[in-house]
C-alpha positions in Angstrom: -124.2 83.4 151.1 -125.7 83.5 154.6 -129.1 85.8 155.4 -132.8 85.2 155.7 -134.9 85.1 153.2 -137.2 87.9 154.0 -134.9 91.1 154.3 -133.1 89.8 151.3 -136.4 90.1 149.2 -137.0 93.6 150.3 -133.9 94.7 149.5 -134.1 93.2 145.8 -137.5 94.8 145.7 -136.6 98.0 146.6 -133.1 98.0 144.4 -133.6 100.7 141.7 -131.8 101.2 138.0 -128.3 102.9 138.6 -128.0 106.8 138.7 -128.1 106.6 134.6 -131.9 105.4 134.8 -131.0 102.5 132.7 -132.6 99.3 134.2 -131.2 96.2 132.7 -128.0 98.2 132.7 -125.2 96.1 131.5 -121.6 96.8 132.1 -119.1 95.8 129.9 -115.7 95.1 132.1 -112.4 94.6 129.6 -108.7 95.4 130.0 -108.4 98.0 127.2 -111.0 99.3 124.7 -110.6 97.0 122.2 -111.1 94.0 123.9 -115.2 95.7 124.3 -115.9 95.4 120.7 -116.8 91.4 120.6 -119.0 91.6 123.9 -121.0 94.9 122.2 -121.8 92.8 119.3 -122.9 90.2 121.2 -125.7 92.6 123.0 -129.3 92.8 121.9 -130.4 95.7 120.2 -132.0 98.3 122.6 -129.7 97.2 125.3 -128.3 99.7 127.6 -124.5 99.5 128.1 -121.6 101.0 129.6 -118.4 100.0 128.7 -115.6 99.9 132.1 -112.0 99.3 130.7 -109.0 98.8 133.1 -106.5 100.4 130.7 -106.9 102.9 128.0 -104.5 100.4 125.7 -103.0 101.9 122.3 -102.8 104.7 120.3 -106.0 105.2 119.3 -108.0 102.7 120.7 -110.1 104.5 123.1 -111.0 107.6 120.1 -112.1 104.0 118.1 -114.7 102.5 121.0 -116.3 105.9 121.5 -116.8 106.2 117.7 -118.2 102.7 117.4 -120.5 103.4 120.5 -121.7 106.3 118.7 -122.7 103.4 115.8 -124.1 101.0 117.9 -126.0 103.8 118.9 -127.4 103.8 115.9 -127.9 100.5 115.4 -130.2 100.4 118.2 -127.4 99.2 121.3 -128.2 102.3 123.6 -124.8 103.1 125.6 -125.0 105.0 128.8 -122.3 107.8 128.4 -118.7 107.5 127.2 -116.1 104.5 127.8 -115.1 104.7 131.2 -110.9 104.0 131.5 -110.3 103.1 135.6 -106.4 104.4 135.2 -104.6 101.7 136.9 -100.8 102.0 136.9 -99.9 100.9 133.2 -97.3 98.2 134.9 -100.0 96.4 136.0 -101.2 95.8 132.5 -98.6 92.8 132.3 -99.1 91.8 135.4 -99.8 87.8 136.0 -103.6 87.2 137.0 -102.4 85.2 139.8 -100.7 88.6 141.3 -102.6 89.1 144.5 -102.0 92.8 144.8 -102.9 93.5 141.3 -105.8 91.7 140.9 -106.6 93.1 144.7 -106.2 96.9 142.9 -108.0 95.9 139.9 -110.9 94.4 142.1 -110.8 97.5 144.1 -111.2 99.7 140.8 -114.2 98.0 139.4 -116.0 97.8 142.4 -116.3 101.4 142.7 -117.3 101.9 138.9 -119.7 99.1 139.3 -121.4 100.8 142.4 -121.5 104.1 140.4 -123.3 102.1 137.4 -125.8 99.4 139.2 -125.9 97.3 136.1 -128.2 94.0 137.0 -125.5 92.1 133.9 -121.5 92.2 133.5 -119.8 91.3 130.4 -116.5 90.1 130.7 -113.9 88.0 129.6 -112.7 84.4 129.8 -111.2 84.4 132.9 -108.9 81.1 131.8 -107.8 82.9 128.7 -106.3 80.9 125.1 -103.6 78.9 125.5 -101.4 76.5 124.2 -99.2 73.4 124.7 -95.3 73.9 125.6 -93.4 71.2 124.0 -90.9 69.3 126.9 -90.7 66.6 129.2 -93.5 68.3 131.5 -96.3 69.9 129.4 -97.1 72.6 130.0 -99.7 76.0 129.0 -98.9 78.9 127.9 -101.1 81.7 127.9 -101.0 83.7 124.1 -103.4 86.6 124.8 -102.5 89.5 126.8 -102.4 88.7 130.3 -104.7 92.0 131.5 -107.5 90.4 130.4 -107.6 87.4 132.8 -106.9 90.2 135.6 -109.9 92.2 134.4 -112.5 89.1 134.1 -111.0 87.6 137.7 -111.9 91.2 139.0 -115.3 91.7 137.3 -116.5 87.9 138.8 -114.7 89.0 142.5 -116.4 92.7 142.0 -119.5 92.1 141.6 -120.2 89.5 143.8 -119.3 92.1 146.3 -122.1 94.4 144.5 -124.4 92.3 144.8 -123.8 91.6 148.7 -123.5 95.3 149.4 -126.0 96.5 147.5 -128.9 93.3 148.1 -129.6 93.4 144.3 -128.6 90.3 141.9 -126.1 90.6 139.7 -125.7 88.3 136.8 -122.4 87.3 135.1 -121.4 86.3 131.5 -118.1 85.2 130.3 -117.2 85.3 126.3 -114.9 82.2 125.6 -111.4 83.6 124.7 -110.3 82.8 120.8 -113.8 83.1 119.0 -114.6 84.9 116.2 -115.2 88.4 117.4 -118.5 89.0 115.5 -120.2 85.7 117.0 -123.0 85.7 119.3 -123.1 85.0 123.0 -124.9 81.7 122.8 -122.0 80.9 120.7 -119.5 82.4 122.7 -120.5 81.9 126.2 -117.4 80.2 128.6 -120.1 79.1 130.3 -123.4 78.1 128.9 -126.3 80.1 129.9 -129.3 78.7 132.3 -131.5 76.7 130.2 -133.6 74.3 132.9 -134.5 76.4 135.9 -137.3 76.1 137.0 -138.4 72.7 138.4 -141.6 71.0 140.2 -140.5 69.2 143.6 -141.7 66.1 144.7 -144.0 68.1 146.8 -145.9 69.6 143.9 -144.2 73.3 144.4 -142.1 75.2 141.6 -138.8 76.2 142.3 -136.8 78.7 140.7 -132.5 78.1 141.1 -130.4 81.4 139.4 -126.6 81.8 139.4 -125.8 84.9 140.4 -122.3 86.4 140.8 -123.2 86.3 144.8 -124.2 82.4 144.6 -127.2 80.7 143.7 -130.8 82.4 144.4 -133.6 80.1 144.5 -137.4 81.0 144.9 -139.9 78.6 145.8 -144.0 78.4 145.4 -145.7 78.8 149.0 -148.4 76.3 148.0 -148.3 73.7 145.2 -149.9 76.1 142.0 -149.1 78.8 144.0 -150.1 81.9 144.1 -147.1 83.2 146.0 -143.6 82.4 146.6 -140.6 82.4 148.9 -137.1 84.4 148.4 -135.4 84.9 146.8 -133.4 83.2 149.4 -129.4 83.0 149.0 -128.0 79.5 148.8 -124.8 78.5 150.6 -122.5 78.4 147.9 -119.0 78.2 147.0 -117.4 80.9 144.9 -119.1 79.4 141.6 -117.8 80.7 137.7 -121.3 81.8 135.9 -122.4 78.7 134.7 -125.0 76.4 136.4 -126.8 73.1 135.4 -129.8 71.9 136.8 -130.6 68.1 136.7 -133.6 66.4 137.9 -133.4 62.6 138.8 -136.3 60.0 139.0 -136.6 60.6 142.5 -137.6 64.4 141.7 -134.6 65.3 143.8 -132.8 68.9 141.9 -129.2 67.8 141.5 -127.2 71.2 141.2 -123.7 71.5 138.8 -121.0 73.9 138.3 -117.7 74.7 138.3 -115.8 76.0 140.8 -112.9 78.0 140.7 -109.7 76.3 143.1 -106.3 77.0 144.1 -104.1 74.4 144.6 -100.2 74.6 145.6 -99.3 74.6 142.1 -101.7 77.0 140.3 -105.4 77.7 140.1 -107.6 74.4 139.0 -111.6 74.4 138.1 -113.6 71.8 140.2 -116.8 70.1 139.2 -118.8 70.5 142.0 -122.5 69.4 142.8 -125.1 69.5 145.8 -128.7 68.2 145.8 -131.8 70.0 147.0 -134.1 67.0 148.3 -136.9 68.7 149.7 -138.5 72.3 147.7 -137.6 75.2 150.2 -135.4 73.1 152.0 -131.4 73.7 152.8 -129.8 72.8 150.0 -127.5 69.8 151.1 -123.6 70.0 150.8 -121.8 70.8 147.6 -120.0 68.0 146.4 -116.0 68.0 144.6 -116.7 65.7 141.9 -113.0 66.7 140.5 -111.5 67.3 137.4 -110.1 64.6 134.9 -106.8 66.5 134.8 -106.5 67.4 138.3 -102.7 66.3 138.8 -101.8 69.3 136.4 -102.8 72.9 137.0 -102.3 73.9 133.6 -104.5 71.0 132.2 -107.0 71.5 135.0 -108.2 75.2 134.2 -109.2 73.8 130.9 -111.6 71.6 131.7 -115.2 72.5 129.9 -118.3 73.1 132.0 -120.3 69.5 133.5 -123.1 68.0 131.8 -125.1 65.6 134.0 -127.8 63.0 133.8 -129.6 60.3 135.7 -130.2 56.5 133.9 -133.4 54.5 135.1 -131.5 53.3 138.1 -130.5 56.7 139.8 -127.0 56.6 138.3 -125.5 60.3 138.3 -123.9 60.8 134.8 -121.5 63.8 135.2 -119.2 64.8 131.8 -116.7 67.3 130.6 -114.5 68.0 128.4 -111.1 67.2 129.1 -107.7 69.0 128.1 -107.4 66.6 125.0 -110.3 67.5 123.7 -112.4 64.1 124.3 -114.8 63.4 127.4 -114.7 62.1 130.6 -116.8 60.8 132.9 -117.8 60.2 136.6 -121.1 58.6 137.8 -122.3 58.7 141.0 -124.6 55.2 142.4 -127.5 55.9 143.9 -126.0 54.8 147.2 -123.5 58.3 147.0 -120.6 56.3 145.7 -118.7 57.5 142.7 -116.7 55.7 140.5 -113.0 56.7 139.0 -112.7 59.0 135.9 -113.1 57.0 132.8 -112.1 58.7 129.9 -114.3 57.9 126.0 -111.4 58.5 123.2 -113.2 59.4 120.2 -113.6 62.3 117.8 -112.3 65.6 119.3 -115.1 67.8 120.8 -115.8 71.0 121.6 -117.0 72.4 125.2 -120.7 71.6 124.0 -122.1 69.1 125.9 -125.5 67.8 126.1 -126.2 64.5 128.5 -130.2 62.9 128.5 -131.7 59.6 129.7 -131.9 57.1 127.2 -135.2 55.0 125.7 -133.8 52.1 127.3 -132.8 53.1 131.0 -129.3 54.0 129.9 -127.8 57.6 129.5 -126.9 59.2 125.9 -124.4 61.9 125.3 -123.8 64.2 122.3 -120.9 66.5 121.8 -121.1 69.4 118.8 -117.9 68.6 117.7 -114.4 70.4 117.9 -114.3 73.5 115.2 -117.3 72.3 113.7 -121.2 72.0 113.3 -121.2 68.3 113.3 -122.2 65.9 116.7 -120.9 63.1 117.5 -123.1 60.3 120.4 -122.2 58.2 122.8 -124.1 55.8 124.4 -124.5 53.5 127.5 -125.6 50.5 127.7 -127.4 49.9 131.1 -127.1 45.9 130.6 -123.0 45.9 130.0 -121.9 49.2 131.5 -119.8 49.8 128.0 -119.7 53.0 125.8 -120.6 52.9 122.1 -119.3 56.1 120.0 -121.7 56.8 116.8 -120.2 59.3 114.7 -122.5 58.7 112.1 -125.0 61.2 113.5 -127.5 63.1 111.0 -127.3 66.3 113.2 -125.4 69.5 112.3 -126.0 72.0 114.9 -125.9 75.8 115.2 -123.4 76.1 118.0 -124.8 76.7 121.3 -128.4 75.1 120.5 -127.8 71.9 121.6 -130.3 70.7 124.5 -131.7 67.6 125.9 -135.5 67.4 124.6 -138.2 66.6 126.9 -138.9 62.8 126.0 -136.2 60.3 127.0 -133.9 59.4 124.3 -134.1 62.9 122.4 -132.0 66.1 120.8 -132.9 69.1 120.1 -131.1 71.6 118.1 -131.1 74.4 115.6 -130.1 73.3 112.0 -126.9 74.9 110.9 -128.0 76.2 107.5 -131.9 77.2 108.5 -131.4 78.0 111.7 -134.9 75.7 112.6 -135.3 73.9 115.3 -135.1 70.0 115.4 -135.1 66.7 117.0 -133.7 64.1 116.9 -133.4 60.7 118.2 -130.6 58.4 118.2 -130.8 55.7 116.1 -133.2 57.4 113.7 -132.4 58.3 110.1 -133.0 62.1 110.5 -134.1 65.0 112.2 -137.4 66.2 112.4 -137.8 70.2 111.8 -140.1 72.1 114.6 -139.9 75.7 112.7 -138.9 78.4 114.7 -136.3 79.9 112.6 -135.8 83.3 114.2 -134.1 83.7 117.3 -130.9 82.2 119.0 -129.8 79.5 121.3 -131.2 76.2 123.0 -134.8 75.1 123.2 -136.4 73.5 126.4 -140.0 72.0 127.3 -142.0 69.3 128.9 -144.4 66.3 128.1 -147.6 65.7 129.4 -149.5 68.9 129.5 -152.7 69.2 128.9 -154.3 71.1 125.8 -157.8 70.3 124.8 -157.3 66.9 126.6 -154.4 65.7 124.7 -151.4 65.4 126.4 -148.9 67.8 124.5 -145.2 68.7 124.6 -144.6 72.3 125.0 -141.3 73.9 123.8 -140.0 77.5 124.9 -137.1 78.9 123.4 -135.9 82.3 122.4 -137.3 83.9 119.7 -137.1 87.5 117.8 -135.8 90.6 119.4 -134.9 88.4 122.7 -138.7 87.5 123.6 -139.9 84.6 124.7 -141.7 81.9 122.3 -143.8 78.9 123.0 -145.0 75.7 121.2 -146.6 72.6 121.5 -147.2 69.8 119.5 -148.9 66.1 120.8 -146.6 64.4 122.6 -144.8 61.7 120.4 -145.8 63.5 117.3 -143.2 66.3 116.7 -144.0 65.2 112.8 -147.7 67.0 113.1 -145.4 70.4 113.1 -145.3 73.4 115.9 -146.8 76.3 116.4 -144.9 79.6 117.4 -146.2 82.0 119.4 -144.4 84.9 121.5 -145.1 86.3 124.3 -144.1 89.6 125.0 -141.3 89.9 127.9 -138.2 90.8 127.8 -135.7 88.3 128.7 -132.5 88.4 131.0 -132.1 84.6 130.3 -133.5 82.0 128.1 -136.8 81.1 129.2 -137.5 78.0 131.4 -140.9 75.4 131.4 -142.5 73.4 134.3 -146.1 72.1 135.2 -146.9 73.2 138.3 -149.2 71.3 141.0 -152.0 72.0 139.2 -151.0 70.8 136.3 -151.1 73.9 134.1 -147.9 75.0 131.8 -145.6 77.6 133.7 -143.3 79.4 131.9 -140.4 81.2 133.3 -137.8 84.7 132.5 -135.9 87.3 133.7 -137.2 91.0 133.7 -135.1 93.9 132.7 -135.2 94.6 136.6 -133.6 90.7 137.5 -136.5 89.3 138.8 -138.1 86.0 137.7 -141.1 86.9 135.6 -144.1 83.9 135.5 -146.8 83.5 133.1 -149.4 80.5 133.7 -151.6 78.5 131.8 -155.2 79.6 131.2 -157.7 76.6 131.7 -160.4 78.2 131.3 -159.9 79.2 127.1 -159.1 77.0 124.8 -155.6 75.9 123.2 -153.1 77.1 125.1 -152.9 80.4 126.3 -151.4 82.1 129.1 -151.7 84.9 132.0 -149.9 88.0 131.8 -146.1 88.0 133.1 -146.3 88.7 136.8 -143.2 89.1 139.0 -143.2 85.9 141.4 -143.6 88.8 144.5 -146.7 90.6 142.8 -148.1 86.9 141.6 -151.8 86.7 143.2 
């Protein structure tokens, strides 16, 4: 995305809610009615939603959303007017997703509906929608859902990254993996995981603040190191991303980015695992990267690649894993000279497209997998002395799907326990878990080590807690056993929240407002234990 930073800020400044006077708006984009009901139960209550659909589907489908909005209603969702059906021709229903002219027409459509609506996040489909193996000499995919709905999520992603580059306003993305179970969660039906680690200190001392948006990747930066004040948010040169976006941070304080990006080769589209490195805070962001695919030399294998995980060892190895199209991972590591190795491929237990990479206590790399259909993990590990990959499937974690996360000392997991929903950590190679509370809420858990409280050095924890807000814990670092602490602070929250020490050395924590901007909250030094500011937007922040 070309521009300056400046101009771009005013414009996301001076972006109001959409003619509905619904800020947070978020549009729901399907093929036909039906296909809305699993992305409306996903939505927090309170949430304001209007519901696009390309087609108006069968008999009766369209009477059956409006009744069910007027439930969810209700039930606390608050929907912005009726279903909104675009009228495309009904032919175009069975058209292939890799139709140029439909998808151009179905682009077209949504556009102008999105425009009308303003909605800072769009719900959508998987755009690589469930398939299955074709039994022959060649194997080959093919697709079992109806084929409108990778033409309506391919022209939601295309859609509103043209919003957002009209209009100057970030727009946000999610994608619910096709073949879940309707009634489940987004953090458990994401396609592509939602940000966890995004906001980062530089080797400067200044914070920095990278967001995927459907128009590329945003990033703010502190002016000073502890600010007050920042820069952007500037527009990244990026390639035409799908909404999903890792952020890594080697040894040498370098921010490794990792996605996936979207590819069409001579046979059929592909997904890429792409990277680029920011080496300097507020500095161009150096060239992405094609890292590949482990099933590149087949289309149909190739868009089923899960999203990257990534990790540095001790020595500045780059770690980058998926999952492949059996179901098992591969991986790629990168020296730190900028050489990469071939794909190696770990056989083991099937997994699913949970993947969590961290440095090990011993200078290696660790990898856990939630595994396939199931609430069980399985590890891998490296060994930095040998090079060779150990498989323990022997592992005392059973994890709520979509909680896995790398935990803030090397060599650790966190999670939330399948039965309690508490959250955990553990380390591998130790007989069991150790519980944190924090019961309520969804999804993954991040924090740091080393901040101060009360001169201990503590590790603080954010995560999500109840109604969508933001909660925070500490405990001394080392000593998860000595329990947690909950305590929320009250914002609401367009992603999960993100943890950093600034240049200072005070606890920052990080959201998103209902308007799209980054909201910050700082440590208070001068009170005791560990309490924070009020949220200020990063461009109000004195």
């Amino acid at each position: 995305m070309p521009g300056t930073p400046e101009p771009y800020a005013d414009a996301y400044r001076t972006a109001g809610p959409g003619p509905f006077g619904a800020p947070g708006l978020v549009a729901v984009v399907v093929a036909t009615p039906a296909d809305a009901l699993p992305l409306l139960y996903a939505l927090p209550g309170g949430t304001p939603v209007a519901v696009v659909s390309l087609w108006p589907g069968g008999a009766g489908e369209l009477d059956d959303l409006a009744r069910r909005l007027d439930r969810a209603a209700d039930a606390g969702l608050a929907p912005v007017g009726p279903p909104r059906v675009l009228g495309l021709p009904e032919a175009a229903a069975d058209a292939d997703a890799e139709d140029p002219r439909a998808l151009a027409r179905a682009e077209s459509a949504v556009l102008d509906a999105l425009t009308a609506l303003a909605p800072l996040r769009i719900a959508t489909l998987d755009p690589d929608p469930a398939s299955v193996p074709v039994p022959g000499g060649e194997r080959t995919y093919a697709v079992v859902e109806p084929p409108g709905r990778a033409v309506a999520a391919l022209a939601a992603l295309r859609a509103a990254r043209c919003l957002q580059e009209a209009a100057g306003a970030p727009v946000f993305v999610d994608c619910r993996r096709a073949a879940v179970d309707p009634r489940a969660p987004l953090d458990l039906a994401a396609r592509y995981p939602r940000p966890v680690r995004w906001l980062t200190a530089g080797t400067d001392g200044r914070l920095s603040l990278h967001l995927l948006s459907a128009g590329g990747v945003l990033r703010w930066t502190e002016r000073t190191p502890g600010g007050p004040g920042w820069i952007g948010p500037e527009p990244l040169d990026t390639p035409e991303l799908m909404p999903g976006l890792s952020v890594v941070q080697g040894p040498d304080g370098y921010v490794r980015l990792l996605g996936l990006r979207r590819s069409e080769g001579r046979r059929g589209p592909a997904l890429d695992v792409v990277t680029a490195v920011q080496y300097q805070s507020g500095r161009a962001l150096g060239p992405w990267t094609e890292v590949g695919n482990p099933n590149a030399r087949e289309w149909h294998k190739a868009r089923r690649v899960g999203f990257p995980a990534g990790a540095f060892d001790a020595s500045g190895t780059f770690h980058v894993f998926v999952r492949n199209v059996g179901a098992s991972i591969s991986t790629r590591r990168q020296d730190p000279d900028g050489r990469w190795s071939p794909w190696e491929h770990l056989r083991g237990r099937k997994v699913a497209d949970e993947l969590v990479a961290f440095p090990s206590w011993d200078g290696g790399v660790d990898l856990v997998a939630r595994v396939r259909d199931g609430v069980a993990a399985v590890h891998w590990h490296r060994d930095p002395a040998t090079g060779t990959w150990t498989e323990d499937r022997a592992v005392p974690v059973s994890a709520v799907p979509g909680s896995l996360s790398a935990a803030p000392e090397a060599g650790a997991l966190r999670f939330r326990h399948a039965e309690t929903n508490e959250v955990c950590v553990w380390q591998p190679g130790t007989p069991a878990p150790v519980g944190l509370g924090g019961g309520d809420g969804t999804g993954p858990v991040t924090g740091l080590a080393g901040a101060g409280i009360q001169g201990w050095g503590c590790t603080v924890l954010v995560r999500t807690g109840h109604d969508g807000l933001p909660s925070v814990g500490a405990h001394p670092d080392g000593r998860p056993d000595l329990g947690v602490w909950w305590a929320p602070h009250a914002a609401a929250a367009a992603a999960p929240p993100a943890v950093a020490l600034d240049g200072r050395g005070r606890v920052v924590i990080a959201t998103i407002g209902s308007d799209g901007g980054p909201l910050i909250a700082r440590q208070r030094p001068d009170v005791q234990g560990l309490e924070f500011s009020g949220w200020q937007s990063v461009h109000q922040e004195i």
